[in-house]
SEFIZA-3560 file (N, C-alpha, C; in Angstrom, 3 decimals):
REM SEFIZA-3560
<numar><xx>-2.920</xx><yy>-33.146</yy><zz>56.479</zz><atom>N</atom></numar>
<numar><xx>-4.330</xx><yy>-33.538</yy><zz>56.426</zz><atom>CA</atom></numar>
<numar><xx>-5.022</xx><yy>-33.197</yy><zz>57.729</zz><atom>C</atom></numar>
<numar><xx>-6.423</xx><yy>-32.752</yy><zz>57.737</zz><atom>N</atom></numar>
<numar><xx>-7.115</xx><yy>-32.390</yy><zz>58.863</zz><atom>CA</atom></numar>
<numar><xx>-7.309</xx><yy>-33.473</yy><zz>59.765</zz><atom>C</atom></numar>
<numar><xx>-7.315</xx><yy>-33.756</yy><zz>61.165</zz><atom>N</atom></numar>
<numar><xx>-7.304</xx><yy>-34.991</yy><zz>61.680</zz><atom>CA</atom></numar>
<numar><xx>-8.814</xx><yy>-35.128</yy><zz>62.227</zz><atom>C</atom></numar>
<numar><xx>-9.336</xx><yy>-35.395</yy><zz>61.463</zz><atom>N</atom></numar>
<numar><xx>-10.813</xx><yy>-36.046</yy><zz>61.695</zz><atom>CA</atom></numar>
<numar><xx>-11.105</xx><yy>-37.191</yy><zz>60.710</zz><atom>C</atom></numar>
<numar><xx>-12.329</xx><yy>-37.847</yy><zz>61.495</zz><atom>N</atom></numar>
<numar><xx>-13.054</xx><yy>-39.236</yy><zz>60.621</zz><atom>CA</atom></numar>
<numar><xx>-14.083</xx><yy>-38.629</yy><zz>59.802</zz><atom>C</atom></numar>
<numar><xx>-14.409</xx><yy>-38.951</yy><zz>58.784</zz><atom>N</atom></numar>
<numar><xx>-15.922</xx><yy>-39.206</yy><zz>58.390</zz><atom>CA</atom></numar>
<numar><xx>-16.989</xx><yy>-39.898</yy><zz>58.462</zz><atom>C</atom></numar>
<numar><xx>-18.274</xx><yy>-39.885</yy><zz>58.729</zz><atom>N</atom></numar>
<numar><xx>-18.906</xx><yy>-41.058</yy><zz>59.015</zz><atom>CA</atom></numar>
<numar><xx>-19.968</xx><yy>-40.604</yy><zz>57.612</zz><atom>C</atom></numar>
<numar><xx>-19.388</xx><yy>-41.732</yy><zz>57.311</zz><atom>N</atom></numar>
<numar><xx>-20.941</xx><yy>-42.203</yy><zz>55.771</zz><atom>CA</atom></numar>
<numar><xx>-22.522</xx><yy>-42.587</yy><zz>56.505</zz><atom>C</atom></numar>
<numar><xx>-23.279</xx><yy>-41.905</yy><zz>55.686</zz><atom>N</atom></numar>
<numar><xx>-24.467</xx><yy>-42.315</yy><zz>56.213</zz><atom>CA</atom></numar>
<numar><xx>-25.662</xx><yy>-42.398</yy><zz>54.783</zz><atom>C</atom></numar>
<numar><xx>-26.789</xx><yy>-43.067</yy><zz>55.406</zz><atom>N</atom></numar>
<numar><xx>-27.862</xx><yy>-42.765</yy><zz>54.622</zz><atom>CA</atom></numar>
<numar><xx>-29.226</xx><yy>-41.959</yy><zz>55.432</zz><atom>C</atom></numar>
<numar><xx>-29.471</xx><yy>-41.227</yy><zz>53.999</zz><atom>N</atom></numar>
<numar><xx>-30.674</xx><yy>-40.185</yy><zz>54.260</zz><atom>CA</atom></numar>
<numar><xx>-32.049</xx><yy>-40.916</yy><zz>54.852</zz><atom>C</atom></numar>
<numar><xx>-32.757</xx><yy>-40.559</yy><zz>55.397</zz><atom>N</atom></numar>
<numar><xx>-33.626</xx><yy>-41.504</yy><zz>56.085</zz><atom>CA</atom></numar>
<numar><xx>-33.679</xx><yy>-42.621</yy><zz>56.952</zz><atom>C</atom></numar>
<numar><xx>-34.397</xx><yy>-43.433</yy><zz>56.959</zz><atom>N</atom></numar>
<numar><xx>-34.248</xx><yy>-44.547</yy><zz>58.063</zz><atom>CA</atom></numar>
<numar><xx>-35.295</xx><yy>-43.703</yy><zz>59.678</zz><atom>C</atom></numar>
<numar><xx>-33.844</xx><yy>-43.706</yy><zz>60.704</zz><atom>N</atom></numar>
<numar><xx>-34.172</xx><yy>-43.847</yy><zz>61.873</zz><atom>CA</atom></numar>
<numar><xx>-34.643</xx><yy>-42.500</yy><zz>62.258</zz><atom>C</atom></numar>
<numar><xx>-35.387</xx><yy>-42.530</yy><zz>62.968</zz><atom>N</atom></numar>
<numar><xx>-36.246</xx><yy>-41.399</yy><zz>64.064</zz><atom>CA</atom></numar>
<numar><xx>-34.889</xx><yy>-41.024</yy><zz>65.116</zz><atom>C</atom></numar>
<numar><xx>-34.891</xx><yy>-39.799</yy><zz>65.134</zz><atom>N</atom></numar>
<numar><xx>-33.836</xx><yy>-39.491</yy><zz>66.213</zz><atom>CA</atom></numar>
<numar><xx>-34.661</xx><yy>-39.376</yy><zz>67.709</zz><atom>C</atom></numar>
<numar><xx>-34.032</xx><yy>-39.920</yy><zz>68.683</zz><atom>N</atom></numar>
<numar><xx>-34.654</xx><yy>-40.568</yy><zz>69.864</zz><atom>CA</atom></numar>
<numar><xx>-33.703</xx><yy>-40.185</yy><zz>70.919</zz><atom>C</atom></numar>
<numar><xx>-32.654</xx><yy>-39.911</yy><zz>70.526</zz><atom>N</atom></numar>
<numar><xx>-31.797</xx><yy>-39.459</yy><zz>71.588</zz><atom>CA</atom></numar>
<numar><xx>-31.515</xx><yy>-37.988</yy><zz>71.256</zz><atom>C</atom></numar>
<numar><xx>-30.429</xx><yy>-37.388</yy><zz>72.099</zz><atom>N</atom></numar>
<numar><xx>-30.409</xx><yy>-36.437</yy><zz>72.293</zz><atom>CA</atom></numar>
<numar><xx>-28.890</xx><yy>-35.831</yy><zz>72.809</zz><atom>C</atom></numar>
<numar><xx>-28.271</xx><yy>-35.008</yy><zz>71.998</zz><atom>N</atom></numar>
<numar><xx>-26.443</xx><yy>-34.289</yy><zz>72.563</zz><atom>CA</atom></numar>
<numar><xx>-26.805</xx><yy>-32.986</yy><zz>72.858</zz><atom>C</atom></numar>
<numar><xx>-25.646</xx><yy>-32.289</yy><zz>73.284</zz><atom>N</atom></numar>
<numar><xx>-25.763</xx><yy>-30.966</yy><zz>73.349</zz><atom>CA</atom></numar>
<numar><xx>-24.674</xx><yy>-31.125</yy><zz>72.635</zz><atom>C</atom></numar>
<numar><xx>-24.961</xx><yy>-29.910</yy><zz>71.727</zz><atom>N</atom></numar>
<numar><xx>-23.780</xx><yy>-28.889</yy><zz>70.530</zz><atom>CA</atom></numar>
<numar><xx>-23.573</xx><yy>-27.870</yy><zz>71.107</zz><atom>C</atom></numar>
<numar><xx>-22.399</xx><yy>-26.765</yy><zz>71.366</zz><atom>N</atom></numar>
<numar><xx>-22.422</xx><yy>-25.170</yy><zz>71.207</zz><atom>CA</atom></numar>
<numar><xx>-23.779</xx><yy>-24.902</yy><zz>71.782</zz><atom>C</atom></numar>
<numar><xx>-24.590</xx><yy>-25.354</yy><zz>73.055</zz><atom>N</atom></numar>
<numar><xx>-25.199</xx><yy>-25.269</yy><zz>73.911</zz><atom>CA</atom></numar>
<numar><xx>-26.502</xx><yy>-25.250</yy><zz>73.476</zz><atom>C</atom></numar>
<numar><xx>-27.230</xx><yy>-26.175</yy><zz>72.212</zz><atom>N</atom></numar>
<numar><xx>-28.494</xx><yy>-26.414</yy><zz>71.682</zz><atom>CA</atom></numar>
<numar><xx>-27.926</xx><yy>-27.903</yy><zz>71.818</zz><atom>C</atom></numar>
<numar><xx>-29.619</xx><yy>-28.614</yy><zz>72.286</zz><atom>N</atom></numar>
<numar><xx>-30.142</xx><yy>-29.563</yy><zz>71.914</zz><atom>CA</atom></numar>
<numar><xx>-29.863</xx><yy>-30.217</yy><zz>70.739</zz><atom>C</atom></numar>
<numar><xx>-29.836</xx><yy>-31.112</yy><zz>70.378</zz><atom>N</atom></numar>
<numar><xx>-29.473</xx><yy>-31.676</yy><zz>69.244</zz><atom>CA</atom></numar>
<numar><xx>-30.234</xx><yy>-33.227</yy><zz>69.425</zz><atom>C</atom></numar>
<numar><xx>-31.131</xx><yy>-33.407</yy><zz>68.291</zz><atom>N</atom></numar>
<numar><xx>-31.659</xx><yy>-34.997</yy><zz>68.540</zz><atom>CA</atom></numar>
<numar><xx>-30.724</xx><yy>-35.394</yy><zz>67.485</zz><atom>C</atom></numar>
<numar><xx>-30.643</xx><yy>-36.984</yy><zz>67.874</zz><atom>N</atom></numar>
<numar><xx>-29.604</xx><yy>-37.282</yy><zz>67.142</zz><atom>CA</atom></numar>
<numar><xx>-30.084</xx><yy>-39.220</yy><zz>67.242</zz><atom>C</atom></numar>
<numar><xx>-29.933</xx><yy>-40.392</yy><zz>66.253</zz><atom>N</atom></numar>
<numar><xx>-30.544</xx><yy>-41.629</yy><zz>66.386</zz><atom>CA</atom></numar>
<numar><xx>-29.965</xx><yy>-42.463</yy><zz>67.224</zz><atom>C</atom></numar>
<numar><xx>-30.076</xx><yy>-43.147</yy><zz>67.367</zz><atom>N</atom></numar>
<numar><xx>-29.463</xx><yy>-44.551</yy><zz>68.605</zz><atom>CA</atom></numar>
<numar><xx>-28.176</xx><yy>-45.112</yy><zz>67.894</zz><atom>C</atom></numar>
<numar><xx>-28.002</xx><yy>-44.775</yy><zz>66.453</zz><atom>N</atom></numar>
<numar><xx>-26.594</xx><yy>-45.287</yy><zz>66.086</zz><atom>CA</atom></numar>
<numar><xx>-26.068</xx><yy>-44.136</yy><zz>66.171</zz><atom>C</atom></numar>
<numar><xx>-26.090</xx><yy>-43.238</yy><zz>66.191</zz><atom>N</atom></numar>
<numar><xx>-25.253</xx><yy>-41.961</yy><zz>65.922</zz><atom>CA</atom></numar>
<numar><xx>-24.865</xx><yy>-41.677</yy><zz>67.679</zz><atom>C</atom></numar>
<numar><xx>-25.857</xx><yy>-42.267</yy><zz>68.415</zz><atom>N</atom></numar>
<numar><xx>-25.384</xx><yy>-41.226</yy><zz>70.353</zz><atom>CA</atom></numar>
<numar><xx>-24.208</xx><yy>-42.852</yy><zz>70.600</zz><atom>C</atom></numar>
<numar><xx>-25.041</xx><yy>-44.365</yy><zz>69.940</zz><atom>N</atom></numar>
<numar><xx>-23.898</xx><yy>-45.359</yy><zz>70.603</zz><atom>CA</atom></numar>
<numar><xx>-22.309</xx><yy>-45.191</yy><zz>69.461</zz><atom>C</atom></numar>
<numar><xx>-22.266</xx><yy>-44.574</yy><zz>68.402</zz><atom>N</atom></numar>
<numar><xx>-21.215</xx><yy>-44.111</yy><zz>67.499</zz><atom>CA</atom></numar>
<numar><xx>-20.377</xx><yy>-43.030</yy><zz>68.331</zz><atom>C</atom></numar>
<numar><xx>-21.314</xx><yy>-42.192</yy><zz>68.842</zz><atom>N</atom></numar>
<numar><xx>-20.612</xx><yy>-41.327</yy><zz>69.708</zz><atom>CA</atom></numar>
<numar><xx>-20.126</xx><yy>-41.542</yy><zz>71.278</zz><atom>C</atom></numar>
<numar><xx>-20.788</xx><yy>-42.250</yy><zz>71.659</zz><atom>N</atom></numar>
<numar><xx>-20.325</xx><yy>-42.906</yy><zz>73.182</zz><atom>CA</atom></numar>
<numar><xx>-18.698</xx><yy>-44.148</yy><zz>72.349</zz><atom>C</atom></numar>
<numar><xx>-18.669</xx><yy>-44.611</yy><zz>71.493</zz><atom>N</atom></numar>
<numar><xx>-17.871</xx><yy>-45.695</yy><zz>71.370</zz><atom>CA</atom></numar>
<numar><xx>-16.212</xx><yy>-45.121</yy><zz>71.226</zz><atom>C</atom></numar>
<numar><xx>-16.700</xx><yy>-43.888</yy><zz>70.101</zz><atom>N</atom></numar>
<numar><xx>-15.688</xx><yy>-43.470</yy><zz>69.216</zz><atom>CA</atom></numar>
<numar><xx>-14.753</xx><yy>-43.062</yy><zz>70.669</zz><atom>C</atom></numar>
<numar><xx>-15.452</xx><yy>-41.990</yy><zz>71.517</zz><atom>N</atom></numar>
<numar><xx>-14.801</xx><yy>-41.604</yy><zz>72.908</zz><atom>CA</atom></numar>
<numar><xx>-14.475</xx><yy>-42.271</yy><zz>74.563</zz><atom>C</atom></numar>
<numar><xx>-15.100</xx><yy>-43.828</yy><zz>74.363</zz><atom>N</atom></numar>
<numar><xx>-15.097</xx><yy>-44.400</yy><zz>75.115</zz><atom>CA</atom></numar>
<numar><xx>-13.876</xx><yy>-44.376</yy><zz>75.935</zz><atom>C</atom></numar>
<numar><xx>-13.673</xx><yy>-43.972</yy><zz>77.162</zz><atom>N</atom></numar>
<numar><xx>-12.471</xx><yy>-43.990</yy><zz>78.196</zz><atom>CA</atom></numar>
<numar><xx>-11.702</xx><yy>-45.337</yy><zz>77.864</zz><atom>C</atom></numar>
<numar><xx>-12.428</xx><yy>-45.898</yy><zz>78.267</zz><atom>N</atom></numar>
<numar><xx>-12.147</xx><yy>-47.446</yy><zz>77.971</zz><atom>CA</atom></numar>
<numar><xx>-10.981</xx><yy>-47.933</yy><zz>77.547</zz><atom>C</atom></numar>
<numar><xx>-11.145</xx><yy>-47.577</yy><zz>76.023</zz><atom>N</atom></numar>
<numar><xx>-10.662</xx><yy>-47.860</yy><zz>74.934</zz><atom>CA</atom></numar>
<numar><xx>-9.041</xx><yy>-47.349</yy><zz>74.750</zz><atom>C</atom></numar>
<numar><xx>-8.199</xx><yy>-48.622</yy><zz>74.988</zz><atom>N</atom></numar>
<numar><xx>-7.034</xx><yy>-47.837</yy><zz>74.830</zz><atom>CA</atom></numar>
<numar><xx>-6.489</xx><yy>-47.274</yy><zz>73.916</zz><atom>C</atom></numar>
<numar><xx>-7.444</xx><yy>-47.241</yy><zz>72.314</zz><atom>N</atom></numar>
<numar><xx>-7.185</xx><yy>-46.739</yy><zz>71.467</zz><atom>CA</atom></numar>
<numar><xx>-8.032</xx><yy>-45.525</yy><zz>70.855</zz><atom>C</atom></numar>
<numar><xx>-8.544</xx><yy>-45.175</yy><zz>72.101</zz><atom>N</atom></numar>
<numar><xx>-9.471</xx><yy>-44.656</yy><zz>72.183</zz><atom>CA</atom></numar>
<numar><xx>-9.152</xx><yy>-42.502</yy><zz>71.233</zz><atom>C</atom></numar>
<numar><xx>-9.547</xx><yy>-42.227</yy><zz>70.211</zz><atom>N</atom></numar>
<numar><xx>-8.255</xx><yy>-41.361</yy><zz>69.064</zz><atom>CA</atom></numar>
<numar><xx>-9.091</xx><yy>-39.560</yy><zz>70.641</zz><atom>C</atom></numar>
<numar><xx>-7.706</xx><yy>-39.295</yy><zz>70.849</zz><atom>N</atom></numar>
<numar><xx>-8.340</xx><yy>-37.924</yy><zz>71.802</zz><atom>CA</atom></numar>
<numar><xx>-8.060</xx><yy>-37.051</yy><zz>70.876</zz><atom>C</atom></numar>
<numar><xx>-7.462</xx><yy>-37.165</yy><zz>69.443</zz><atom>N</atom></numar>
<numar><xx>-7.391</xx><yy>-35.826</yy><zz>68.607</zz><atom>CA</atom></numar>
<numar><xx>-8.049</xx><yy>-35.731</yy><zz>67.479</zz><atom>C</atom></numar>
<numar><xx>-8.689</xx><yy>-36.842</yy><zz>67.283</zz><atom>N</atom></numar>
<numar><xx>-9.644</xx><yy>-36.602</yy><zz>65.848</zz><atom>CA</atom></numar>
<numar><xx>-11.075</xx><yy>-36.029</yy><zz>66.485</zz><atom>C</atom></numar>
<numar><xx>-11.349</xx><yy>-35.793</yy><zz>65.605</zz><atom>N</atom></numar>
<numar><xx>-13.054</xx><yy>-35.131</yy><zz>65.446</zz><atom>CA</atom></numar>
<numar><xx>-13.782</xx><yy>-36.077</yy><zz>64.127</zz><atom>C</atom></numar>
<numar><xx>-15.006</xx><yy>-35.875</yy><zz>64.273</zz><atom>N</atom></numar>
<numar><xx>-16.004</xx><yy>-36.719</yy><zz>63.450</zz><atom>CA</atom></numar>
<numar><xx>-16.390</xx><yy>-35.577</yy><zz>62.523</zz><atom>C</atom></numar>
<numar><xx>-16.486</xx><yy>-36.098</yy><zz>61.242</zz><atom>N</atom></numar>
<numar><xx>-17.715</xx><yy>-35.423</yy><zz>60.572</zz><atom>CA</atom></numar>
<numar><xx>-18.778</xx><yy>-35.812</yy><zz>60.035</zz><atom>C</atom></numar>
<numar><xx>-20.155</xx><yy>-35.921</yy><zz>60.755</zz><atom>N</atom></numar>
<numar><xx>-21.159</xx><yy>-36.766</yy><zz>60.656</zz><atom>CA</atom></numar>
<numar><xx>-22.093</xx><yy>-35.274</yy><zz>59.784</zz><atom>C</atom></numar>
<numar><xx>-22.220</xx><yy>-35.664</yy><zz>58.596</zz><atom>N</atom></numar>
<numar><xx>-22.744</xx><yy>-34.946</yy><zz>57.779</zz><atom>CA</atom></numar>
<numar><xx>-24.022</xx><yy>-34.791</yy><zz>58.057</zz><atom>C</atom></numar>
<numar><xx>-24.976</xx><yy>-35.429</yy><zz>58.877</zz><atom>N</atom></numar>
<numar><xx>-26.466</xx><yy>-35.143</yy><zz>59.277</zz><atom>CA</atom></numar>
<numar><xx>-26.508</xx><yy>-34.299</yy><zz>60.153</zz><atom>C</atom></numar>
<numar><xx>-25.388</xx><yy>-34.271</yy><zz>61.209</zz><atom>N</atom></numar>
<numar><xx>-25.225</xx><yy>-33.412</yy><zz>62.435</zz><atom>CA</atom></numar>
<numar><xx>-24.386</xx><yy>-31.735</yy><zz>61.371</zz><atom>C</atom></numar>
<numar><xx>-23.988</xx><yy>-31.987</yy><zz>60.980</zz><atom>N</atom></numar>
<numar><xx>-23.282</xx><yy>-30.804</yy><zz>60.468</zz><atom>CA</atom></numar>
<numar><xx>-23.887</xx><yy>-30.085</yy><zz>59.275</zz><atom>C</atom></numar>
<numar><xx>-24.893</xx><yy>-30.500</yy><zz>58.538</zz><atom>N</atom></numar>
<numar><xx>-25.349</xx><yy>-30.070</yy><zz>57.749</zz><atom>CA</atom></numar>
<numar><xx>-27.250</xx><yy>-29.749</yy><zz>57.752</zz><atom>C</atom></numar>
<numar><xx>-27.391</xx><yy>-28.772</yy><zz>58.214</zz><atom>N</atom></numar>
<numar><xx>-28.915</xx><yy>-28.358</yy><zz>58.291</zz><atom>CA</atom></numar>
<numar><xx>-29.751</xx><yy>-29.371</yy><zz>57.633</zz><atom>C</atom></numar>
<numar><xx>-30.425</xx><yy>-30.242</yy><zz>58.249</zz><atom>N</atom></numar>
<numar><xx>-31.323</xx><yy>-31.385</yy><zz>57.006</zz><atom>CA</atom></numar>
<numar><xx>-32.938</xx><yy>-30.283</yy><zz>56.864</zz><atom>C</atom></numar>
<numar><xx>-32.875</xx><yy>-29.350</yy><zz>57.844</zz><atom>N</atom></numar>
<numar><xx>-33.864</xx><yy>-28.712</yy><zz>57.322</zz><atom>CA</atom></numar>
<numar><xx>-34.309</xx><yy>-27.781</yy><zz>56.254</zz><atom>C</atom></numar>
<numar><xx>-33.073</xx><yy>-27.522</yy><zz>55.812</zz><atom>N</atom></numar>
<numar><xx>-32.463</xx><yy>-26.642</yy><zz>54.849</zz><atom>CA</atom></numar>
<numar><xx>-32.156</xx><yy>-27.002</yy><zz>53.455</zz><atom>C</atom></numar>
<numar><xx>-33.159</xx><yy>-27.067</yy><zz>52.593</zz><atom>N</atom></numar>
<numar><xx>-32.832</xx><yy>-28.062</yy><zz>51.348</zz><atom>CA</atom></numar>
<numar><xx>-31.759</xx><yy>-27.716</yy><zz>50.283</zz><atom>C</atom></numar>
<numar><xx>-31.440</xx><yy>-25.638</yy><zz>50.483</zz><atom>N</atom></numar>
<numar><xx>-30.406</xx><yy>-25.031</yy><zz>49.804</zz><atom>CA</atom></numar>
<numar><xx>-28.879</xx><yy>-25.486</yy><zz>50.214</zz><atom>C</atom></numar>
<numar><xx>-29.187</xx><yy>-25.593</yy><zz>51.352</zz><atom>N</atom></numar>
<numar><xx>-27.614</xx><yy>-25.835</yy><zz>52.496</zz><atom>CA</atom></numar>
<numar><xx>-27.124</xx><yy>-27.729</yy><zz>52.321</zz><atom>C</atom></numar>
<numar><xx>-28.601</xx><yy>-28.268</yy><zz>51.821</zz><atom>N</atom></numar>
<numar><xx>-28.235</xx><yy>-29.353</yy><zz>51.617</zz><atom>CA</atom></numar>
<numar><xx>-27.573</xx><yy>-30.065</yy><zz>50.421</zz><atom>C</atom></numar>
<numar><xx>-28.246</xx><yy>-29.251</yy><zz>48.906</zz><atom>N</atom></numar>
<numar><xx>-27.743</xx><yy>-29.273</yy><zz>48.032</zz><atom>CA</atom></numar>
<numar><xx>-26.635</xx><yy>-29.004</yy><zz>47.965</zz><atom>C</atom></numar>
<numar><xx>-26.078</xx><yy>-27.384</yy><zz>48.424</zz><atom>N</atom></numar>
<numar><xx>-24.723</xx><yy>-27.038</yy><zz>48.279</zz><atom>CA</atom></numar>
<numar><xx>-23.706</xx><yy>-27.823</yy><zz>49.113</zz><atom>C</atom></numar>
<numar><xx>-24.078</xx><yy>-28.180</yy><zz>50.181</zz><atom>N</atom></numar>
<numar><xx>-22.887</xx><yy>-29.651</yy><zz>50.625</zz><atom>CA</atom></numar>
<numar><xx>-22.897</xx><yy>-31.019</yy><zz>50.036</zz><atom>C</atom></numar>
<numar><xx>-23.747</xx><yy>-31.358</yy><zz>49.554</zz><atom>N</atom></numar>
<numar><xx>-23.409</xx><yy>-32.434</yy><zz>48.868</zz><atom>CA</atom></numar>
<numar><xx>-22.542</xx><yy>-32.671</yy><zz>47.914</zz><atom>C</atom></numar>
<numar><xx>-22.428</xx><yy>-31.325</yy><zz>47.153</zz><atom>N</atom></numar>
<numar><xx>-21.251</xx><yy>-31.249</yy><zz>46.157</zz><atom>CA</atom></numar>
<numar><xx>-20.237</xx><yy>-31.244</yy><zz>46.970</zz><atom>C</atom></numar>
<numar><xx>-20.005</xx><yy>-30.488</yy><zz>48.305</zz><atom>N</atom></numar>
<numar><xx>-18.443</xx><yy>-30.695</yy><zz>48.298</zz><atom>CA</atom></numar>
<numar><xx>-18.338</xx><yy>-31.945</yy><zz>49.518</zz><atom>C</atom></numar>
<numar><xx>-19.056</xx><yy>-32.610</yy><zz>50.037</zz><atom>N</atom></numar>
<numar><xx>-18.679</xx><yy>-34.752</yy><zz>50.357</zz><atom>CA</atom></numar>
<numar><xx>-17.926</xx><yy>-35.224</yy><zz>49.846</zz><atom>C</atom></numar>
<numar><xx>-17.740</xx><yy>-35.401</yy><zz>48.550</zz><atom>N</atom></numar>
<numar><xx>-16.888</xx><yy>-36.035</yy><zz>47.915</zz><atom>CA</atom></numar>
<numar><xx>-15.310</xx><yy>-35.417</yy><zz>48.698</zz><atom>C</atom></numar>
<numar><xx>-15.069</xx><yy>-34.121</yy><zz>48.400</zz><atom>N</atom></numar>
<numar><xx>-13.895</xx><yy>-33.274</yy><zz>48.853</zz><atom>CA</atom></numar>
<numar><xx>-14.141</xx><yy>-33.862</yy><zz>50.522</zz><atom>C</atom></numar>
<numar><xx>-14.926</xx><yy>-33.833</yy><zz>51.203</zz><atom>N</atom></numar>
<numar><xx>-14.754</xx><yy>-34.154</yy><zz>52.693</zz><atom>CA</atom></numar>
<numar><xx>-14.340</xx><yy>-35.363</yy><zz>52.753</zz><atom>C</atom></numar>
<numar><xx>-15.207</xx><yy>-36.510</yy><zz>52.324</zz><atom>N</atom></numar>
<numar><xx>-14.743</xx><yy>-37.756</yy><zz>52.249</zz><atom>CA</atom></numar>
<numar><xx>-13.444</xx><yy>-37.858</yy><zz>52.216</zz><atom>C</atom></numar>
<numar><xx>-12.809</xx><yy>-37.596</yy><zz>50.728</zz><atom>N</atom></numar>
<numar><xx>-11.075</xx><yy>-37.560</yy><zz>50.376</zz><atom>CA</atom></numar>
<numar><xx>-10.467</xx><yy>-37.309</yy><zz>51.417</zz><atom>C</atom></numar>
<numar><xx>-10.550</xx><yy>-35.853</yy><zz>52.006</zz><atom>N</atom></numar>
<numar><xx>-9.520</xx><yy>-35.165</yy><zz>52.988</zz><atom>CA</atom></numar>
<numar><xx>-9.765</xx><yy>-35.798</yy><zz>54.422</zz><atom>C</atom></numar>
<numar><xx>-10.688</xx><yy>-36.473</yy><zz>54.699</zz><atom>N</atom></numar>
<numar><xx>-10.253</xx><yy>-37.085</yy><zz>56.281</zz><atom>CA</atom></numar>
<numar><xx>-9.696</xx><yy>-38.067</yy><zz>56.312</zz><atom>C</atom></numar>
<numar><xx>-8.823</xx><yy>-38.620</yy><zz>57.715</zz><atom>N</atom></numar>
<numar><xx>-8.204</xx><yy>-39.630</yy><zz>57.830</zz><atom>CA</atom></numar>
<numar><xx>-9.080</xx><yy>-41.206</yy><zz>57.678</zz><atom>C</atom></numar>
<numar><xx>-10.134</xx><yy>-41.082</yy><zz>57.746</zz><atom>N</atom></numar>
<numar><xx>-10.702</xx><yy>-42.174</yy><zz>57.795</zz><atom>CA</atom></numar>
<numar><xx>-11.701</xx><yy>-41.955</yy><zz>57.608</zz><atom>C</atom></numar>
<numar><xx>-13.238</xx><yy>-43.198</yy><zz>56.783</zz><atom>N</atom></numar>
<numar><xx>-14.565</xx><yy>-42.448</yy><zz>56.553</zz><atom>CA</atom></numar>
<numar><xx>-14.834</xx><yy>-44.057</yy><zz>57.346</zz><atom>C</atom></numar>
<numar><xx>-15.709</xx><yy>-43.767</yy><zz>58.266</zz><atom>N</atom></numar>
<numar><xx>-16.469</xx><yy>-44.904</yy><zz>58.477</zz><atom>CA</atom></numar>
<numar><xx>-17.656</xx><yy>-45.114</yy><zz>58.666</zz><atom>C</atom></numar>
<numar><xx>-18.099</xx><yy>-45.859</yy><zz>58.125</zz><atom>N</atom></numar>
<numar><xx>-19.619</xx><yy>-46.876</yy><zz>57.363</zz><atom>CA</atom></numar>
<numar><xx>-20.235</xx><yy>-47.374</yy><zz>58.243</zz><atom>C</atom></numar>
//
């Protein structure tokens, strides 16, 4: 199995207000998604996972793109299944 999480989300809601860098673009991104991402990697944390990866389907999937959006939604279900963990 691929060793990444999933993170479930819903469409709408929050204004993205913060801000990551990806593959060296900007990326706005909401206040649960940058403190989701500060937590998941937190030094801190002695359980802190250094080999999984996230798949946050808003960040990975063009929301500007309504073709790119349709055609991933069919395969979520398949993403969901295949990661180690989906979290809500």
């Amino acid at each position: 199995r691929p060793l990444y999480k999933a993170v479930s989300y819903t469409w709408g809601g929050q204004v993205p207000d913060r801000h990551i860098f990806m593959d060296g673009k900007r990326l706005n991104i909401t206040k649960n998604y940058a403190n989701l991402l500060y937590n998941f990697r937190n030094p801190r944390r002695t359980d802190a996972p250094k080999d999984y990866k996230l798949w946050i389907g808003s960040i990975y999937i063009n929301q500007a793109d309504n073709d790119e959006k349709a055609s991933q939604v069919l395969m979520m279900a398949d993403i969901y299944r295949r990661s180690r963990q989906v979290l809500i």
